[in-house]
C-alpha distance (Angstrom), angle and dihedral (degrees) to the residues before:
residue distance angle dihedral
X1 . . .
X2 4.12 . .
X3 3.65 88.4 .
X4 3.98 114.4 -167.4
X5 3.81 101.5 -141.1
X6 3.94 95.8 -145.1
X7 3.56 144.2 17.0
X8 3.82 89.3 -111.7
X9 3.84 91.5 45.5
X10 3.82 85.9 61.7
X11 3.70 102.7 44.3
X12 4.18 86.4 53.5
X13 3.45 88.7 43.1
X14 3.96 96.7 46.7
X15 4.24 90.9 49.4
X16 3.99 92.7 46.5
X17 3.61 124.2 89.6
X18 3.87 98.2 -150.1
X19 3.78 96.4 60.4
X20 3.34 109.4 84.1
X21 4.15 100.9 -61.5
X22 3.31 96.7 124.9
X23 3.91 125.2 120.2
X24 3.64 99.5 -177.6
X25 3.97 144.9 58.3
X26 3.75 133.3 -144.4
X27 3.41 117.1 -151.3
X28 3.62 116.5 -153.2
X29 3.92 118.4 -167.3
X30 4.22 116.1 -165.0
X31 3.56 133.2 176.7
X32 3.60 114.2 -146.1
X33 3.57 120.3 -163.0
X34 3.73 143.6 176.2
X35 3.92 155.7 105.5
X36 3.80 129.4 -74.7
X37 4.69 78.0 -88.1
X38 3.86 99.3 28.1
X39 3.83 138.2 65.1
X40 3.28 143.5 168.3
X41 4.01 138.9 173.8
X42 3.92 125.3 -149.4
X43 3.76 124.7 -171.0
X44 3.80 99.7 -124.0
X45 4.42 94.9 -179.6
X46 3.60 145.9 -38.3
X47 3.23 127.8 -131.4
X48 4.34 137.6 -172.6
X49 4.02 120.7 -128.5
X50 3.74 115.8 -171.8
X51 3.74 114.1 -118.5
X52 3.84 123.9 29.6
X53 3.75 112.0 -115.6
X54 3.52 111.6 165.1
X55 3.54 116.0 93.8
X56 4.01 125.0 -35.7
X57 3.86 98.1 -162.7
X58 4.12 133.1 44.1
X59 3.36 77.6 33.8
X60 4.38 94.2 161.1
X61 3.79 90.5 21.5
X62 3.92 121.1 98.1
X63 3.77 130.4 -148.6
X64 3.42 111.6 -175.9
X65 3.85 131.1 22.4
X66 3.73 96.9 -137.5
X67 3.76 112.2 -176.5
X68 3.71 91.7 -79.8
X69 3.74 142.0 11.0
X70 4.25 149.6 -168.8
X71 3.23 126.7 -141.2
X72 4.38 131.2 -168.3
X73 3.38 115.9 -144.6
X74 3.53 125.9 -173.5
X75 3.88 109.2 -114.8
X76 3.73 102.5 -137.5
X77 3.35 102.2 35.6
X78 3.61 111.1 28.1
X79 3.52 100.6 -131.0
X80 3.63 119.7 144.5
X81 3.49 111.3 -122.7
X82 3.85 105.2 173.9
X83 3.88 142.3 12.6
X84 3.66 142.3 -175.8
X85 3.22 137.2 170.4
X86 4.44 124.1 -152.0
X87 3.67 139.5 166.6
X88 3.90 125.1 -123.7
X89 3.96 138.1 -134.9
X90 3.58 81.5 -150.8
X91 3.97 89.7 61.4
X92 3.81 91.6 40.2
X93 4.33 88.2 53.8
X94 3.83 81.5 45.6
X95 4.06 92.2 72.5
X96 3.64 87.7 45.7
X97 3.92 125.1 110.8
X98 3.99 86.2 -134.1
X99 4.07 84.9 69.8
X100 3.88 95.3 58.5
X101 3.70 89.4 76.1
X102 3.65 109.2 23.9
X103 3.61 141.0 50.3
X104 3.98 118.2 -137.0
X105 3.85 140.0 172.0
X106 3.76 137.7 -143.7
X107 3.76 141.6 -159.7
X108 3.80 112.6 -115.1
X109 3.99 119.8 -174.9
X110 4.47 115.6 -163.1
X111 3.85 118.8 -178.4
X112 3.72 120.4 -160.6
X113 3.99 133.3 162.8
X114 3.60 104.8 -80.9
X115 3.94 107.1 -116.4
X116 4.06 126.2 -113.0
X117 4.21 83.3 -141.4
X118 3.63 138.3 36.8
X119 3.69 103.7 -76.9
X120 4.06 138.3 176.1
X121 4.27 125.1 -117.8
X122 3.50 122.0 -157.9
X123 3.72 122.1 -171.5
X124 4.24 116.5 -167.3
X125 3.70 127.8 -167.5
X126 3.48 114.5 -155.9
X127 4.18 130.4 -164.9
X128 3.45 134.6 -136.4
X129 3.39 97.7 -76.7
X130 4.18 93.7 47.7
X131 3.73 87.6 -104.4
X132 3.87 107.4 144.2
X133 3.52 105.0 -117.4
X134 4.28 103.7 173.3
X135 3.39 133.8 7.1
X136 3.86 131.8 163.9
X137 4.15 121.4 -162.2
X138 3.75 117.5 -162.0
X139 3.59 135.3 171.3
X140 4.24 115.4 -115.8
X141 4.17 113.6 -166.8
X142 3.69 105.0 -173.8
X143 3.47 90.3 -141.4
X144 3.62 93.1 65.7
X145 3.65 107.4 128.7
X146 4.07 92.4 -144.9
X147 4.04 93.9 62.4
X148 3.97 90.2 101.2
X149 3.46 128.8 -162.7
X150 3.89 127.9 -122.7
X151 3.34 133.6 -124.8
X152 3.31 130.0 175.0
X153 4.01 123.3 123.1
X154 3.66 135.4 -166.6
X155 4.07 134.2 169.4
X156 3.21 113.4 -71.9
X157 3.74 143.2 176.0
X158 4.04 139.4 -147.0
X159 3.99 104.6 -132.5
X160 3.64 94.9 179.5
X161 4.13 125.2 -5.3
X162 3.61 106.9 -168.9
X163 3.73 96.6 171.4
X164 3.71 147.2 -52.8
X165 3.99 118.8 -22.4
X166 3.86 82.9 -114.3
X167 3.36 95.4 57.7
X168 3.86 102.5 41.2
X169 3.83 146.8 21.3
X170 3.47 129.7 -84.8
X171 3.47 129.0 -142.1
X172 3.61 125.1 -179.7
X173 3.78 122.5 -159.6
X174 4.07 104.3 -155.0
X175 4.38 116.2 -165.6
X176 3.73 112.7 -122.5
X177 4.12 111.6 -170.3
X178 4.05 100.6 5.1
X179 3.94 117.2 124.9
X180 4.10 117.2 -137.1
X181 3.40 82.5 -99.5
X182 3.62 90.2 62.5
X183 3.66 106.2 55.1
X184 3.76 98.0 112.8
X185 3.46 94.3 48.8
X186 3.76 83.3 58.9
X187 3.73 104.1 41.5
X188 3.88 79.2 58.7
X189 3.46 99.3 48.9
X190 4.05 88.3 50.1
X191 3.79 82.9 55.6
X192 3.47 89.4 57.6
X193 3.99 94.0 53.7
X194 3.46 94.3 40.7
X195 3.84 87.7 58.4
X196 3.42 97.3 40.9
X197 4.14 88.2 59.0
X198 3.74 89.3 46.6
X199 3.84 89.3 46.7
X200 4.11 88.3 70.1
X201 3.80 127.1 70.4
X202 2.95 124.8 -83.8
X203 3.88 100.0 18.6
X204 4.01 81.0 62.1
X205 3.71 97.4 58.2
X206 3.52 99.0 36.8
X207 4.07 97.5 42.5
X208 3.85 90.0 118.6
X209 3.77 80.4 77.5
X210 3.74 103.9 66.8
X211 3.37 145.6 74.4
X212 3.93 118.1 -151.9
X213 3.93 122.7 -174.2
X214 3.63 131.4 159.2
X215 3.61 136.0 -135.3
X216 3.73 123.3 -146.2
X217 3.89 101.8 -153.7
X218 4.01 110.3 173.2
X219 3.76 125.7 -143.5
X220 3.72 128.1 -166.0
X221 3.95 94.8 -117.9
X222 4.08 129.1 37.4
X223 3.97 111.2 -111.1
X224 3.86 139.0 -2.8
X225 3.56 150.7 -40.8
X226 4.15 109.0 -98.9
X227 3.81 100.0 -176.1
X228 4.14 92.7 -172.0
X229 3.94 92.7 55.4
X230 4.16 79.3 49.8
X231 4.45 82.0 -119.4
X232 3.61 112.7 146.0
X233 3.28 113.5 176.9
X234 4.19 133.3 -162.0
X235 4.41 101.1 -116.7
X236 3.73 124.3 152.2
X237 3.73 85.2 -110.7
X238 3.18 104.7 38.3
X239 3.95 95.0 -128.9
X240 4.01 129.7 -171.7
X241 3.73 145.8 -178.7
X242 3.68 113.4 -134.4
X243 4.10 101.4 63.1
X244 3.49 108.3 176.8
X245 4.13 84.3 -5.8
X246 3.69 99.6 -60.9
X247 3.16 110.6 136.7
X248 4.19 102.8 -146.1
X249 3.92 92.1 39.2
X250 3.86 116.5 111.4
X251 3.59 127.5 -174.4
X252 3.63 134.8 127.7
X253 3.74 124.6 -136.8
X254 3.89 96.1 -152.4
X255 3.91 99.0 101.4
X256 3.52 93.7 141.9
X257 4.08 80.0 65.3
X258 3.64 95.1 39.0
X259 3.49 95.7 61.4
X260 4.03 96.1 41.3
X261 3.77 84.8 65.2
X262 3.86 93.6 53.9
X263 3.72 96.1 46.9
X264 3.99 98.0 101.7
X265 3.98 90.1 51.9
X266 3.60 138.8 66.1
X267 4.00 107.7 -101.3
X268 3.25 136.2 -179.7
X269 3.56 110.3 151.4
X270 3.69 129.1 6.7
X271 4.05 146.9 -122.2
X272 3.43 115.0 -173.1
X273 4.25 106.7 -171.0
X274 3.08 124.7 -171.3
X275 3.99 138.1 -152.2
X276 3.39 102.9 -116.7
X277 3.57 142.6 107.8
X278 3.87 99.3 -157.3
X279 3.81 109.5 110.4
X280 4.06 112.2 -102.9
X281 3.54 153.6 98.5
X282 3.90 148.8 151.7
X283 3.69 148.7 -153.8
X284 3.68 141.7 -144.7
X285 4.01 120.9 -169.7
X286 3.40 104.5 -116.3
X287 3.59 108.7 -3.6
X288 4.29 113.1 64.9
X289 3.83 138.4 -57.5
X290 3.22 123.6 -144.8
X291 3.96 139.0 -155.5
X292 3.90 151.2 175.8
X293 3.52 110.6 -115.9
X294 4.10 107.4 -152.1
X295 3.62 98.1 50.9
X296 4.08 116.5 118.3
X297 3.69 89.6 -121.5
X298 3.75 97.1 36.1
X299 3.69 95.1 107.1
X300 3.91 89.5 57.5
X301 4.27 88.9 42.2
X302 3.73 86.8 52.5
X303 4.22 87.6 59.0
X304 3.25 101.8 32.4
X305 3.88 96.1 49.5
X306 4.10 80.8 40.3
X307 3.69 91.2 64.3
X308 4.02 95.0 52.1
X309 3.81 88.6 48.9
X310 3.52 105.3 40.9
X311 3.75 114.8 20.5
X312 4.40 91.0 26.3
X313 3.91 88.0 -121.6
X314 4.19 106.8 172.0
X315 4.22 117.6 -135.0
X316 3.50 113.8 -99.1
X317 3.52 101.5 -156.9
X318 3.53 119.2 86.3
X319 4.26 140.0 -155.7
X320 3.74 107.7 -179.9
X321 4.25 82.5 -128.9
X322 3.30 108.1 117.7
X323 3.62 127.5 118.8
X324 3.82 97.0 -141.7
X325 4.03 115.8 6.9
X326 3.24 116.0 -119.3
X327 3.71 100.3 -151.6
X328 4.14 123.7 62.6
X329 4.10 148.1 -179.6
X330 3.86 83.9 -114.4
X331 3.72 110.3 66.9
X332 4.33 124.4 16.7
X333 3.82 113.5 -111.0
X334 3.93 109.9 -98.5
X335 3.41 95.3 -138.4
X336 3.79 118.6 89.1
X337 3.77 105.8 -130.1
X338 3.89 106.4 51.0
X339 4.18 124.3 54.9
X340 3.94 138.1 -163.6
X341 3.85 92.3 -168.4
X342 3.96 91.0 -106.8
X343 3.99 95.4 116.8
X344 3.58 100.2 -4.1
X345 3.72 90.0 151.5
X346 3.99 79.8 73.1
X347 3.68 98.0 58.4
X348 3.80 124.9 51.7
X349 3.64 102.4 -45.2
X350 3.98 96.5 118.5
X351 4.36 76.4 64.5
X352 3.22 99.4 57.4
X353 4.10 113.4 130.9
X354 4.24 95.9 168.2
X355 3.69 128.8 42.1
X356 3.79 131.1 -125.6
X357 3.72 133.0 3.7
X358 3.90 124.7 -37.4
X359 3.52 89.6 -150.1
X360 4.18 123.9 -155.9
X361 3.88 82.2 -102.0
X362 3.66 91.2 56.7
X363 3.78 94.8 50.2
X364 3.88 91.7 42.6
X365 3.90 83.5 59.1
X366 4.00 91.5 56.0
X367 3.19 87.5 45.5
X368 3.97 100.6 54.9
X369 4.16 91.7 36.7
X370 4.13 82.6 61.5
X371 3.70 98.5 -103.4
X372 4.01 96.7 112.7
X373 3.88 104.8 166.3
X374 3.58 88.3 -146.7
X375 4.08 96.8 66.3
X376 3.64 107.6 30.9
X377 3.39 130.7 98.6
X378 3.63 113.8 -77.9
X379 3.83 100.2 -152.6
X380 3.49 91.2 60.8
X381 3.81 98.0 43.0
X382 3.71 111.9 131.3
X383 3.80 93.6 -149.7
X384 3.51 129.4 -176.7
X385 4.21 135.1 -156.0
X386 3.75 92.0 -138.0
X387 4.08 125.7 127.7
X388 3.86 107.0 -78.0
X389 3.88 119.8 -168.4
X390 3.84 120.2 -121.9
X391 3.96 122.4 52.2
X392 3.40 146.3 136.7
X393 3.67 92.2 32.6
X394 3.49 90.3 -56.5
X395 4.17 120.8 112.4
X396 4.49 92.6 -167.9
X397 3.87 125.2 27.8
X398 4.02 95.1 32.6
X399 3.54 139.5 76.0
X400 3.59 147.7 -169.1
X401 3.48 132.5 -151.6
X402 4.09 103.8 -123.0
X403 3.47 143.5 24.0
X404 3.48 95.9 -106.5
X405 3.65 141.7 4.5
X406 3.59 145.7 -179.6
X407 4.44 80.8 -119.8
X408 3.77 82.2 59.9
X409 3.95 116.8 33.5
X410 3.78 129.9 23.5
X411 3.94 92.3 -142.9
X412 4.04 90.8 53.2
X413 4.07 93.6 99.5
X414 4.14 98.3 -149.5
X415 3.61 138.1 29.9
X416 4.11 107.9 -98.7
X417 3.68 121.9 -108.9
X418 3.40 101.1 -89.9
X419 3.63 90.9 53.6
X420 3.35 101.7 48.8
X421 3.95 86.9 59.2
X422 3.53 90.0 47.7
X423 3.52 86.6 60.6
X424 3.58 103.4 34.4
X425 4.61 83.4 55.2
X426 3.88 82.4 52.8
X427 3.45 103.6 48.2
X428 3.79 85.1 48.1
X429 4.04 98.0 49.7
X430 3.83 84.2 60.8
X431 3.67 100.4 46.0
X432 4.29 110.6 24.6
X433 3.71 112.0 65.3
X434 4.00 97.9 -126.9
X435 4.06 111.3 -130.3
C-alpha cells in the first residue's frame, strides 16, 4: 500500500497540501496537432472530478521521462506540486510518412490533483531526440466557474478492491462494442483480463495494491470498426483496426469520450476491451490500452499491451519498417527494458550475468543449430540477462535485455527479469512514499 516510512514522514505528510490531500480532480482536455516537423498543443476544456485518485505519494518526483510530460505548479509560490509524464498517439502518427504531407490533430486527456490555490500547468512534447518540441503554460484558478463537472454514469462493477483509492491503484476496464444486453458478457470478460494481469509476476505478489473495477459502457452495435473490410461499426468510442494503416493496431482517438464514461468511478489508469475476436491491440504510456477480448492470444495482448500502458515497458521485437526510427546513438531510450548504449549504466547493467553483445548473427546461429528461443520449451530455458541485439523495432543499434519476453513474443509465458523489476520500481513509485 502507500506506506509512510516513519512516524515523522506522516505527520509532514498529513499537514502538507501536496501529499495526497486533495479531494478533487481537474480534468484537462488538449488537442495536439502537427506535421511529421511541427506541433502544437491547445487547451480544449477543463473539467472537476470529485475525489483525487491518482497517486498520493511521489507526488513532485518523476520516474520515467516518457516522450512528454505536465507539470502543476503552484501560482504564487512556484512550487511544483505534481508531475507526470505520458506518451501520445499523436507523437507516434508524427513518425509516420502520412505526416509529411498532412497536418492532423488529436484528443489528449491529463488528470492532476486539483489545487487549493491558483496554480500554473504546463504540458511539453518532446521528440525523438528529448528535444522539447511544444509546450503550452496556462493559468488554472479553481474557482473558475467554466471548470465543469462530468456526469455521466454507467453499470459498473468492483473486480478486486484492495483498499482505499489512497492507498492503491486504480484501474478501470471500460467496454468498447458490447450492447446493454451484453454487459455480463463483459463484466466476465474484464474478469478474464484482470486475471490474466494478476497471473504474471509481479502483479501477482503485489495484488494487495490495486484496485480493479469495470465499466459497462453500451454501444449501439456489437464489436469494432475494421476500416480495410470497409466495417464501421456504431461503439461508444468509436474504435478501429488500421491506425496509421496497420492492419492489427487498435486504438481509438476519442479520449475526450473515453474519459466521460469513467467520470462516476475512481480511475487511474485505463483498459479499454473490446468485443471482438479479430487479433489486435495497442498501448500508450500513460493514457489507455486497448484490446480484443476473444482472440487466442488475447490473454497475452492484454499483458503485453498492459506493460506499455501502465509500467512504460518498450517492444522488443523489431521489423526494420519504420519510416523514421524512433530510437538513436544520441539520446538513451526512456523506457526501462530496451538500450542504445547511451546510459546503459541506467538500465539493467548491475543484472548483467553474460558479457558483450549477442549479436543477430549469434542468435541466427541458435537458431540454425535447432535451439530457436522462440520454439523450445520455456521451463527448461537456460536464459540469461545479458545485452541481446534487436529491440524497439530496431534489428542493429538496440538491445534488449533477454532472449525472450512477454514485451516481445506472445508465446513467451512471463515478463523477463528486467521487466518484472521495471514493474515491480513502478508499482512502488505510486504506492511507497520515497525518502
Amino acid at each position: 500500500m502507500k506506506r509512510i516510512l516513519s512516524t515523522i514522514t506522516a505527520l509532514a505528510l498529513c499537514a502538507c497540501a501536496f501529499a495526497g490531500s486533495y479531494d478533487k480532480t481537474l480534468r484537462l482536455d488538449y488537442i495536439f496537432s502537427g506535421t511529421d516537423k511541427t506541433a502544437e498543443i491547445s487547451l480544449a476544456r477543463m473539467h472537476s472530478i470529485d475525489g483525487w485518485f491518482g497517486r498520493s505519494v511521489n507526488m513532485d518526483k518523476l520516474l520515467l521521462r516518457g516522450n512528454g510530460q505536465i507539470r502543476l505548479n503552484d501560482k504564487a509560490t512556484g512550487k511544483l506540486l505534481y508531475v507526470n509524464s505520458f506518451s501520445t498517439l499523436f507523437q507516434e502518427w508524427q513518425n509516420e510518412e502520412e505526416a509529411t504531407r498532412v497536418r492532423k490533430s488529436f484528443e489528449n486527456v491529463f488528470l492532476v490533483p486539483m489545487p487549493d490555490a491558483p496554480a500554473t500547468v504546463t504540458v511539453e512534447l518532446t521528440d525523438n531526440y528529448n528535444k522539447v518540441v511544444a509546450s503550452i503554460t496556462h493559468d488554472v484558478d479553481p474557482a473558475d466557474i467554466l471548470i465543469s463537472p462530468v456526469e455521466e454514469a454507467y453499470p459498473s462493477r468492483y473486480l478486486l478492491k484492495s483498499g482505499a483509492s489512497e492507498d492503491c491503484i486504480d484501474i478501470a476496464f471500460v467496454a468498447e462494442g458490447y450492447r446493454a444486453e451484453e454487459a455480463e458478457l463483459f463484466f466476465s470478460e474484464a474478469k478474464m483480463a484482470m486475471e490474466s494481469i494478476l497471473s504474471h509476476e509481479p502483479f501477482k505478489s503485489m495484488k494487495d495494491r490495486f484496485n480493479f473495477v469495470a465499466v459497462a459502457a453500451p454501444s449501439l452495435e456489437s464489436g469494432t470498426s475494421v476500416p480495410h473490410d470497409h466495417a464501421w461499426k456504431n461503439t461508444v468510442l468509436g474504435s478501429h483496426y488500421d491506425t496509421f494503416y496497420m492492419e492489427r493496431y487498435l486504438t481509438t482517438l476519442n479520449l475526450f469520450k473515453l474519459h466521460d464514461v469513467l467520470s462516476s468511478v475512481p480511475y487511474e489508469h485505463i483498459i479499454i476491451l473490446c468485443n471482438t475476436e479479430t487479433y489486435g491491440g495497442g498501448g500508450v504510456f500513460n493514457s489507455y490500452m486497448l484490446s480484443s477480448t476473444r482472440n487466442s492470444l488475447s490473454k497475452p495482448v492484454i499483458v503485453h499491451e498492459f506493460g506499455h500502458s501502465f509500467a512504460g515497458l518498450a517492444d522488443e521485437y523489431f521489423y526494420d519498417d519504420e519510416f523514421v526510427q524512433t530510437y538513436n546513438n544520441v539520446v538513451e531510450p526512456w523506457e526501462p527494458n530496451i538500450t542504445t548504449l547511451v546510459d546503459f549504466d541506467s538500465k539493467w547493467k548491475d543484472m548483467m550475468e553474460i558479457d558483450g553483445i549477442v549479436t543477430k548473427a549469434d542468435q541466427a546461429a541458435e537458431r540454425a543449430a535447432g535451439r530457436d528461443t522462440r520454439k523450445m520449451d520455456y521451463t527448461k530455458a537456460d536464459f540469461k540477462v545479458g545485452l541481446y541485439e534487436g529491440a524497439g523495432y530496431m534489428s542493429e543499434g538496440a538491445y534488449r535485455p533477454y532472449p525472450e519476453c512477454r514485451m516481445k513474443i506472445n508465446e513467451y509465458p512471463v515478463f523477463c527479469p528486467v521487466c518484472e523489476r521495471a514493474i515491480r520500481t513502478i508499482i512502488d513509485y505510486y504506492t511507497v512514499e520515497d525518502r
